[in-house]
Each structure stands twice: as structure tokens, then as C-alpha cells.
C-alpha positions in Angstrom: -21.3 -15.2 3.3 -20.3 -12.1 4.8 -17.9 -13.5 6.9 -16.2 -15.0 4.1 -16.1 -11.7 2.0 -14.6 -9.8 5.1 -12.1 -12.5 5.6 -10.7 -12.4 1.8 -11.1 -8.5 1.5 -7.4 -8.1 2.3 -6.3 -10.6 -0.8 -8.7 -9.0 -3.2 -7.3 -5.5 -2.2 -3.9 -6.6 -2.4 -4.7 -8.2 -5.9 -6.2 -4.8 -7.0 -3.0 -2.9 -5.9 -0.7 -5.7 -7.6 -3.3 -5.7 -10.6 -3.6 -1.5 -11.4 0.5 -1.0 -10.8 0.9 -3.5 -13.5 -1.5 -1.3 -15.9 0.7 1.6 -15.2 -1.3 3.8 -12.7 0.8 6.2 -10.7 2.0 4.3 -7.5 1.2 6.8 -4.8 -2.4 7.3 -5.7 -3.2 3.7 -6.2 -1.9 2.4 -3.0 -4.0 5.4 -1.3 -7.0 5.4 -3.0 -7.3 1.4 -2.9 -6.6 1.7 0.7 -9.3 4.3 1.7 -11.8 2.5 -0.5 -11.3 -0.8 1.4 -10.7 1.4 4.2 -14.2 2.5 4.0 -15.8 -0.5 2.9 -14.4 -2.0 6.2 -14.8 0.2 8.5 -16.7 2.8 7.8 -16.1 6.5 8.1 -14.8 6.0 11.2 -11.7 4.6 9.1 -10.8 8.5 8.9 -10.3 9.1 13.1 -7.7 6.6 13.0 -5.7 7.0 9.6 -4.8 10.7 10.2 -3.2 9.8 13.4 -1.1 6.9 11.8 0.1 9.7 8.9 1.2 12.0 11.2 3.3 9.5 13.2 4.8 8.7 10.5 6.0 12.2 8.6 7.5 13.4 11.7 9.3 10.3 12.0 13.4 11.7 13.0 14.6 9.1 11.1 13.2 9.4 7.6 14.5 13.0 7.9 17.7 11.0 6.5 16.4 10.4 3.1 16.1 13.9 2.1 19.4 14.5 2.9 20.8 11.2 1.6 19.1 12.5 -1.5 20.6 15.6 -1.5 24.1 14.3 -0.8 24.0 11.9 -3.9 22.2 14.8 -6.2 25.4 17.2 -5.5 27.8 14.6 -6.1 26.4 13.9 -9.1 27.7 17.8 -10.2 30.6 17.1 -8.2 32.7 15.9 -11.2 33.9 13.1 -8.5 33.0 10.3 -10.9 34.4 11.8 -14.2 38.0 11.6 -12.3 37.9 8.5 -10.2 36.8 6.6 -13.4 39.7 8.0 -15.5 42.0 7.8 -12.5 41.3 3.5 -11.6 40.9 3.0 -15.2 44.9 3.7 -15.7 45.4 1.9 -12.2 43.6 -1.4 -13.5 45.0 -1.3 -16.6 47.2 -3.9 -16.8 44.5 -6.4 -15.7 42.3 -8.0 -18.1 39.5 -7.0 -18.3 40.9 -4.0 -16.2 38.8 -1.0 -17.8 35.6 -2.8 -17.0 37.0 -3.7 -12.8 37.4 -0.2 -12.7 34.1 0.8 -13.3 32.6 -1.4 -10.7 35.6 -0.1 -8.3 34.1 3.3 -8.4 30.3 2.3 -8.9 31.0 0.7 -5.3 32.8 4.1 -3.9 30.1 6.0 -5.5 27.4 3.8 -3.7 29.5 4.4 -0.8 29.3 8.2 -1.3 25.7 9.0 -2.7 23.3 5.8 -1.9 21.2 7.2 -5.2 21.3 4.0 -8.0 19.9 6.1 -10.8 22.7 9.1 -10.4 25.3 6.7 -10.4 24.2 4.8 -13.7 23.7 8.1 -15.2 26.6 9.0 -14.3 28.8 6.4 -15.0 26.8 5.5 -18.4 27.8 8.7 -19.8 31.2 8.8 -18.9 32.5 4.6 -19.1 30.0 3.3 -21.7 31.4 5.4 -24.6 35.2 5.1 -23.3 34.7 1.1 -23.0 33.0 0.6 -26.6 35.9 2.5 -27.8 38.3 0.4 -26.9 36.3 -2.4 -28.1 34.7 -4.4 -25.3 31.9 -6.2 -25.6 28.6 -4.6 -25.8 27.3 -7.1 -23.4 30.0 -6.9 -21.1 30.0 -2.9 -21.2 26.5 -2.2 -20.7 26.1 -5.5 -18.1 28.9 -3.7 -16.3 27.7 -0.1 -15.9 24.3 -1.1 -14.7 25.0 -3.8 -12.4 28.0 -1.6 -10.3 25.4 1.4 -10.5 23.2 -0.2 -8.6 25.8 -1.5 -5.5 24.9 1.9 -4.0 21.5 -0.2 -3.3 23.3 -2.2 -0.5 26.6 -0.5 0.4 25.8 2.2 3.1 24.8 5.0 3.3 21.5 3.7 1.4 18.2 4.8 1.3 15.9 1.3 1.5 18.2 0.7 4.1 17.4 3.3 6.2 13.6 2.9 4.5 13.8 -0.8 5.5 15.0 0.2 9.3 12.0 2.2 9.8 9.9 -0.3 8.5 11.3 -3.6 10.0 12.3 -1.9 13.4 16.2 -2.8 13.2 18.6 0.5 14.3 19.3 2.1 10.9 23.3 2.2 12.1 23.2 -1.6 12.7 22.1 -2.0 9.1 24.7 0.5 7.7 27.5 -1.8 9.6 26.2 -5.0 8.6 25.6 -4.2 5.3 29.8 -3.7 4.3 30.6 -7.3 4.1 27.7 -8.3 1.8 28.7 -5.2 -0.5 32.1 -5.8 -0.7 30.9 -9.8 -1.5 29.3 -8.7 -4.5 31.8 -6.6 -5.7 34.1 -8.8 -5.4 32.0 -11.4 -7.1 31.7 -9.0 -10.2 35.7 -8.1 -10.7 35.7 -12.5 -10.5 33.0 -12.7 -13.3 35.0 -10.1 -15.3 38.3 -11.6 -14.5 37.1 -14.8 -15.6 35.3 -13.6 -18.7 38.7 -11.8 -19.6 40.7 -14.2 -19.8 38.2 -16.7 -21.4 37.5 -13.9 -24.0 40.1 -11.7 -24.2 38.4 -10.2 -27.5 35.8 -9.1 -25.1 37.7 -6.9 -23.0 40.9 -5.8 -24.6 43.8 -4.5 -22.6 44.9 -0.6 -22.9 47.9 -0.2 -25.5 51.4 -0.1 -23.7 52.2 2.8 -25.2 49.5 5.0 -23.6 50.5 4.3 -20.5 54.3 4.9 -21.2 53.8 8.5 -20.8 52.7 8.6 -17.0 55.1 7.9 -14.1 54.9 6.1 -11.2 55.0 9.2 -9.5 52.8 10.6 -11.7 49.8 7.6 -11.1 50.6 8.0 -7.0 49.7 11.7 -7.4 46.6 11.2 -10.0 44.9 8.0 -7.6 45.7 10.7 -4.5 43.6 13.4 -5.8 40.8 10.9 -7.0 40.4 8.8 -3.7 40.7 11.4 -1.0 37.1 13.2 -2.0 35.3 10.1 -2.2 37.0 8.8 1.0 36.9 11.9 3.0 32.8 11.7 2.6 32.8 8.5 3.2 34.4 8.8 6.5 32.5 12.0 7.4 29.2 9.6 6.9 29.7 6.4 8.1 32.9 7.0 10.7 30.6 9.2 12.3 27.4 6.4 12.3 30.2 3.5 13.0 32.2 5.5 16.3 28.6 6.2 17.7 29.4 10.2 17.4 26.1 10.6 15.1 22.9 9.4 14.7 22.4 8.1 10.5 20.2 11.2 10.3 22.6 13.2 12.0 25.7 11.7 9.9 23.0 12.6 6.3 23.3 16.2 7.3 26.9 16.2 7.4 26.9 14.0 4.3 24.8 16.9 2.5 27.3 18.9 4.0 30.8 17.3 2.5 29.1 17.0 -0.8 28.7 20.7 -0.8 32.5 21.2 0.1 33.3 18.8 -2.0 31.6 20.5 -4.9 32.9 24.0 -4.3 36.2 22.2 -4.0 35.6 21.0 -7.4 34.6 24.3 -8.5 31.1 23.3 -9.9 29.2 25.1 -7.3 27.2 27.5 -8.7 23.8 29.1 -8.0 22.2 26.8 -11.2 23.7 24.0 -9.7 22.2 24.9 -6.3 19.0 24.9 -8.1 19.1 22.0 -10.0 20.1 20.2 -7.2 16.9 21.7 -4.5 14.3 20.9 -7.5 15.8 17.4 -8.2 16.0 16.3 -4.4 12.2 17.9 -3.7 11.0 15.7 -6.5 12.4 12.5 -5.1 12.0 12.9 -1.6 8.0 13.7 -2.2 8.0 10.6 -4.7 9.3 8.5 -1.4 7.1 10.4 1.3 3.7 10.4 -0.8 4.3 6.1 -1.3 5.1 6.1 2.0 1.5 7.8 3.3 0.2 5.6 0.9 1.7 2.6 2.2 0.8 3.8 5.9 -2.6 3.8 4.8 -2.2 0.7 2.9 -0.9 -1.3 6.1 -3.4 0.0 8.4 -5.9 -1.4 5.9 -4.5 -4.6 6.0 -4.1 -5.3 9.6 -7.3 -3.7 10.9 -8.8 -6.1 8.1 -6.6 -9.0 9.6 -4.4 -9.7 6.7 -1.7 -10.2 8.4 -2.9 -12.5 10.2 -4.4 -14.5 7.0 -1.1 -14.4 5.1 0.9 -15.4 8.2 -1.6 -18.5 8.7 -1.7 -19.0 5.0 2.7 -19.1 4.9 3.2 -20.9 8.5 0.9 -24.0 7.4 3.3 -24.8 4.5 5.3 -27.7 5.4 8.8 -26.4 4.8 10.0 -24.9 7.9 11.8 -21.5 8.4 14.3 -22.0 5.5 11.7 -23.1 3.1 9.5 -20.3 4.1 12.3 -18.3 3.8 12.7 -19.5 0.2 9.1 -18.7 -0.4 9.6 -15.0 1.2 12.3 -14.5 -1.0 11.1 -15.9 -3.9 8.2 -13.4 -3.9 10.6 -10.3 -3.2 12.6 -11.4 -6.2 9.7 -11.9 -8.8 8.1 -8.5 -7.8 10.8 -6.9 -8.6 10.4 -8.1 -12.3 7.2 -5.8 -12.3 7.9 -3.4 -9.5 10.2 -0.6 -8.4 11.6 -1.6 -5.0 10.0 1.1 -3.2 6.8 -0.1 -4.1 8.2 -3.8 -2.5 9.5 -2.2 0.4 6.3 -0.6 1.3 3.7 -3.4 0.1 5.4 -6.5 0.6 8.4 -6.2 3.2 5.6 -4.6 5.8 3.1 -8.3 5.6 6.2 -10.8 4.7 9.0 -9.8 7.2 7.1 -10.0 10.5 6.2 -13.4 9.8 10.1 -14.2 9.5 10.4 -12.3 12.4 8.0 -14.0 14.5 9.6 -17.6 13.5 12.7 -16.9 14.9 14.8 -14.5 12.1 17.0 -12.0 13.2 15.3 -8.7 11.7 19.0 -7.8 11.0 19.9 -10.5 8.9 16.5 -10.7 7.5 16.6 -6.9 6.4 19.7 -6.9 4.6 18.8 -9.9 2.8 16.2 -8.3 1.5 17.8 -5.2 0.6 20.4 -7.7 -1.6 17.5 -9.2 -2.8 15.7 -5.8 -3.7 19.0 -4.6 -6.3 18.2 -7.1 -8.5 14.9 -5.2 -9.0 17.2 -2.5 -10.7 18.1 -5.2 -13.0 15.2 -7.7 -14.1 13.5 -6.5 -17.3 10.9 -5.9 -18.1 10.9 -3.2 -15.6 14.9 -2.7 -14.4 15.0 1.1 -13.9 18.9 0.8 -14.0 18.2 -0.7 -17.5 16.0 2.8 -18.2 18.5 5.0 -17.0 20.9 3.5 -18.8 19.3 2.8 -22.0 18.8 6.4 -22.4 22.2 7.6 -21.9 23.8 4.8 -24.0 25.0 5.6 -27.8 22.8 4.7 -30.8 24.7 1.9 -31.6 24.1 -0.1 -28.0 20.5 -1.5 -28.7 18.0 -3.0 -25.7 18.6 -6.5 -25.9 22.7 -5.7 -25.6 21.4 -4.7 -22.2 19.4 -7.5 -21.6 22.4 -9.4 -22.7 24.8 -7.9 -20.4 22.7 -8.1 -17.4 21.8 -11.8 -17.2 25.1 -12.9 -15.3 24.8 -9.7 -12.7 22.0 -11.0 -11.6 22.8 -14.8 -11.4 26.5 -13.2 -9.6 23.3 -11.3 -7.2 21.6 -14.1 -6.7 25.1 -16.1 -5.7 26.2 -13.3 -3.5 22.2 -13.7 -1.9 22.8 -16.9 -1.4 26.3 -16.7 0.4 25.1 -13.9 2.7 22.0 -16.3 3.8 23.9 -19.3 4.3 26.5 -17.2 6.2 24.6 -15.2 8.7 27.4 -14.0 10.1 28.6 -12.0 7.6 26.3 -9.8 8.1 26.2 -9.7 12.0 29.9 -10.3 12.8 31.0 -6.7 11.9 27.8 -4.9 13.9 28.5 -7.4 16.9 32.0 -6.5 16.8 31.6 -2.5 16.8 28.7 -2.2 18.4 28.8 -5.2 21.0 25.4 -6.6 19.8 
């Protein structure tokens, strides 16, 4: 009987984890103290000579030192005023495209994922400045607030990301490598939402009404060349500081965040928003975050060394391996899971709970970790998006105007996440386009 209690103790603490985040307990603290109580249960107090060890390889992990200055680098954007004028500037570039207003917002969503890697500053962002200017000119609710949320959250996947660089640490994969592969898939699904807006357009014109001709009289050529100039080169200059430097082999990804916290700066005081409130504003917001990540992740430590010592691994991998559906099947099952927590989870919760038990098993049938990781990094954005617990839907929500009510959002995001799901689904079945790129810069 005791056997059998010890071999099920890492379901039933897993189930207690799943169980208390769903009746809203803070998620650092419940991953922790679920994990020592097992912990001790399991093993005693001689639990405590081992976990300390494990933390501490972990905090002074070089790499993680990247998400604090990721962080930073998106936060001083944010102030930066870089958005404001790239979305007025590819709104007048788009505009005589249907449907051209809304393309442009998910043109600069992507080269603001590209620049700051934080989803919720770019939805904020971008909510407060596009979502008034597009129900204005009489889009769609659906279509607007669909829009804005889903392009917010493409910083998710195109690099320089944070669960990327999260997901390298945990899965073992050279954070770089994941930077490179992830372009193609990001620049699929972008392309997949200017289709779906295209299409909708044209289908619907009332939807998504062209800008009059007569507003657009007054600017030359000239003019437009100048205005789309000034707009691109910031975003572009940080974007080759960050990644050119990853991508030649110059500088490590944490390396290449410093210098990315750096250009934001310069960017900034090139702005001339740089102030000592903004300095401020920015230090408080990016302690905040990067202790939210850092406290999970001693939780998750804690949470994994749990698990194993307990053999959980070893019972889920027995458990998934005896199904009789092969790697692709079990990699529809893996996948499946990572998608459905993410109706009820934030994805760094997934990342550290899930991606730590499910990805070695994919792993140890064969999966290239590369693939695998940014596959689930794809799969992890839709997590911004699924109510009831979309955070991108939050952030939004609370920036919209009166008028825009919750189920316009709901509305709105349905297709993003069937157009995620498609882009998922062309990335798996095409491995390569997400290991042709790193194979071809890097040689692997």
C-alpha cells in the first residue's frame, strides 16, 4: 500500500498544483510550497541539503541574466514613442490596401516583437494608440480588437523573446539557435494574419474601410519616403544591434540583451523621452517582472526536483510511451496538453510545470529539442489568446474604449487562433522551416 502511494505521489502533487492555480493562489508560492510539502513527505528533511544546491545553480545561471535585460529593453521602448510613429507612419504606407489600416498594425506588432520581446507592452501599447484610430474609421469591432491582440503577442515567437531564451535554459537547446530558427515561423504567421485580413477585406469591405483619397492627397511621395525613413530606422537599428550581433556569432544572447538595453536607451534619448521619471518607471517596472520570472522559476526548480527524485518522470514517460500512436501521435497528445493549459494558465507557469516533464520524453524518442522548442513556443502564444484566461485579452480589455465590450474580444480573437494553430501546424509538418535558417548560419 505504501508502494502504491509513493508511486502516484507525483500525480497527486501535480493535481494539487493544477488544482490551487485554478482557485487563484499566487503562482510562485503554490508551486514552492506544494513542492517542499511533497518534498518533505518524500524525503524527509534531508530534502533541504539537496534543494538549496539546485537553487543556487540555477540564479547564477549566465544565461537567464538575459531576461532582465530583455525586460528592460522592451520597458524603455515602451516610453520610446517608437510605436506611436511607426503605426502612423505604415498606416499611410498600407493605405491603399484593404483592409490596409488593420495590415499595418500587425506590421509593426511584428517589428515591435522584434524590438522588445514583452507581449503585454506591446498590446498596451498598440491598444492605446490603433484601437481608437481603427474604430474611427469604422472597422469592425471584431476585426479591430482581434487585430491588436493577436500582432501583440508575435513578440511571443519572433526573437529576441523571453520563453525562448526561458525555454533554452530549460530544454538545453543554444538560446542563439532558437533566436535563428524562430524568424521563419514568425514571419509565417504574420503573413498568415495580413492573408486573413486581406481575405476578410475584400469579403467585407464594410469591415475594414479604406482611408479617404483625399487625406492622403496632401503628402508626397517624397514626403512618405522621408516619414517611413525616420519610422524604420529606430526599430531596425535595434534590431540589428540585437540579433546581427547573436546571428554573426560576435555576442552571446545575453551579451547581445545588454546592448539591446543599451540601444533602447539611445533610442529613447533620441526620442527625447528620457527623463529621470522615465528612468524610474522603467527600474520599478522591470524589478517587478524579472522577480515575478525568477521567484516561479525557484519554484519550478524546486517543483522539478520533486518530481524526479519522486520518479515522475519516469511514470508520465511510461504512462505517454505505452500509447499506441507513435512519435507523431504522441506528439499530438504533447501538444494538445500545451494548448489546453494555456486556456487556464499563463505560459510561464506551462513553461516551468509542463515543458520540464513533457519535452524530454519527445526528446528521448527521437525529436530534435530545436524543433520541438519552438513548436512549443508557437504553441505557448495562443495562451495569450484563449479566454477565459488570455492575458493579451486583459491588457487589452483595459485599455480599449467603453464602447468595445468583452465578447467583441472574444469575437475578434477566434480566427487568430485558428490562423495560430494553422501556422503550428505548417511549422510541424515542415521541420525545416525552422532548422534550415540555423543550419545555414550556424552550420548545424
Amino acid at each position: 500500500m505504501t508502494e502504491l502511494i509513493h508511486e502516484f505521489m507525483p500525480l497527486v502533487m501535480f493535481t494539487a498544483v493544477f488544482a490551487l492555480l485554478l482557485l487563484g493562489y499566487p503562482v510562485a508560492f503554490t508551486i514552492g510550497g506544494v513542492s517542499l510539502f511533497f518534498g518533505l513527505m518524500g524525503f524527509g528533511v534531508d530534502f533541504f541539503n539537496l534543494l538549496p544546491l539546485r537553487i543556487w545553480g540555477t540564479m547564477t545561471n549566465f544565461t537567464l541574466l538575459a531576461v532582465p535585460l530583455f525586460i528592460y529593453m522592451g520597458v524603455m521602448l515602451e516610453k520610446s514613442g517608437i510605436a506611436e510613429e511607426l503605426l502612423e507612419t505604415m498606416a499611410l504606407v498600407f493605405a491603399k490596401v484593404r483592409g490596409g489600416l488593420a495590415m499595418s498594425v500587425v506590421f509593426v506588432g511584428a517589428l515591435m516583437g522584434a524590438s522588445t520581446g514583452i507581449v503585454g507592452a506591446t498590446v498596451v501599447t498598440m491598444g492605446l494608440l490603433s484601437v481608437p484610430t481603427m474604430l474611427h474609421r469604422k472597422y469592425n469591432k471584431a476585426l479591430t480588437t482581434g487585430t491588436v491582440a493577436a500582432s501583440g503577442t508575435l513578440g511571443q515567437i519572433i526573437p529576441p523573446s523571453i520563453i525562448l531564451v526561458l525555454l533554452g535554459d530549460i530544454i538545453n537547446v543554444p538560446v542563439g539557435d532558437l533566436f535563428i530558427g524562430a524568424v521563419i515561423p514568425g514571419l509565417i504567421l504574420v503573413a498568415l494574419y495580413m492573408l486573413y485580413i486581406f481575405i476578410v477585406a475584400n469579403i467585407k469591405p464594410e469591415w475594414a474601410p479604406p482611408i479617404p483619397k483625399e487625406e492622403l492627397a496632401g503628402i508626397s511621395r517624397r514626403e512618405l519616403i522621408r516619414r517611413v525613413l525616420r519610422a524604420l530606422i529606430p526599430p531596425l537599428f535595434l534590431m540589428l544591434a540585437v540579433l546581427g550581433s547573436i546571428f554573426a556569432g560576435i555576442a552571446s544572447p545575453t551579451e547581445a540583451a545588454s546592448v539591446g538595453a543599451v540601444g533602447a536607451t539611445i533610442l529613447t534619448i533620441f526620442h527625447k523621452r528620457f527623463n529621470l521619471q522615465i528612468v524610474k518607471d522603467v527600474m520599478h517596472t522591470t524589478t517587478i517582472l524579472t522577480c515575478m520570472v525568477f521567484i516561479i522559476l525557484v519554484g519550478a526548480t524546486t517543483l522539478g526536483l520533486v518530481f524526479r527524485g519522486l520518479d515522475g518522470d519516469a511514470l508520465v514517460r511510461d504512462l505517454i510511451q505505452s500509447l499506441p500512436f507513435g512519435k507523431w501521435g504522441i506528439l499530438l497528445i504533447v501538444m494538445s496538453i500545451i494548448f489546453i493549459a494555456g486556456f487556464f494558465l499563463d505560459f510561464i507557469e506551462i513553461t516551468f510545470i509542463h515543458v520540464p516533464v513533457l519535452a524530454p520524453i519527445m526528446i528521448s524518442m527521437g525529436v530534435n529539442p530545436l524543433w520541438l522548442a519552438v513548436l512549443i513556443a508557437v504553441n505557448l502564444q495562443t495562451s495569450f489568446l484563449t479566454p477565459p484566461f488570455g492575458f493579451s485579452l486583459f491588457y487589452l480589455k483595459g485599455v480599449c474604449p467603453p464602447e468595445v465590450q468583452t465578447m467583441d474580444l472574444y469575437k475578434g480573437i477566434i480566427p487568430f487562433v485558428i490562423i495560430q494553430l494553422i501556422g503550428l501546424t505548417i511549422i510541424c509538418m515542415i521541420p525545416e522551416s525552422i532548422t534550415w535558417l540555423p543550419r545555414i548560419l550556424l552550420g548545424d
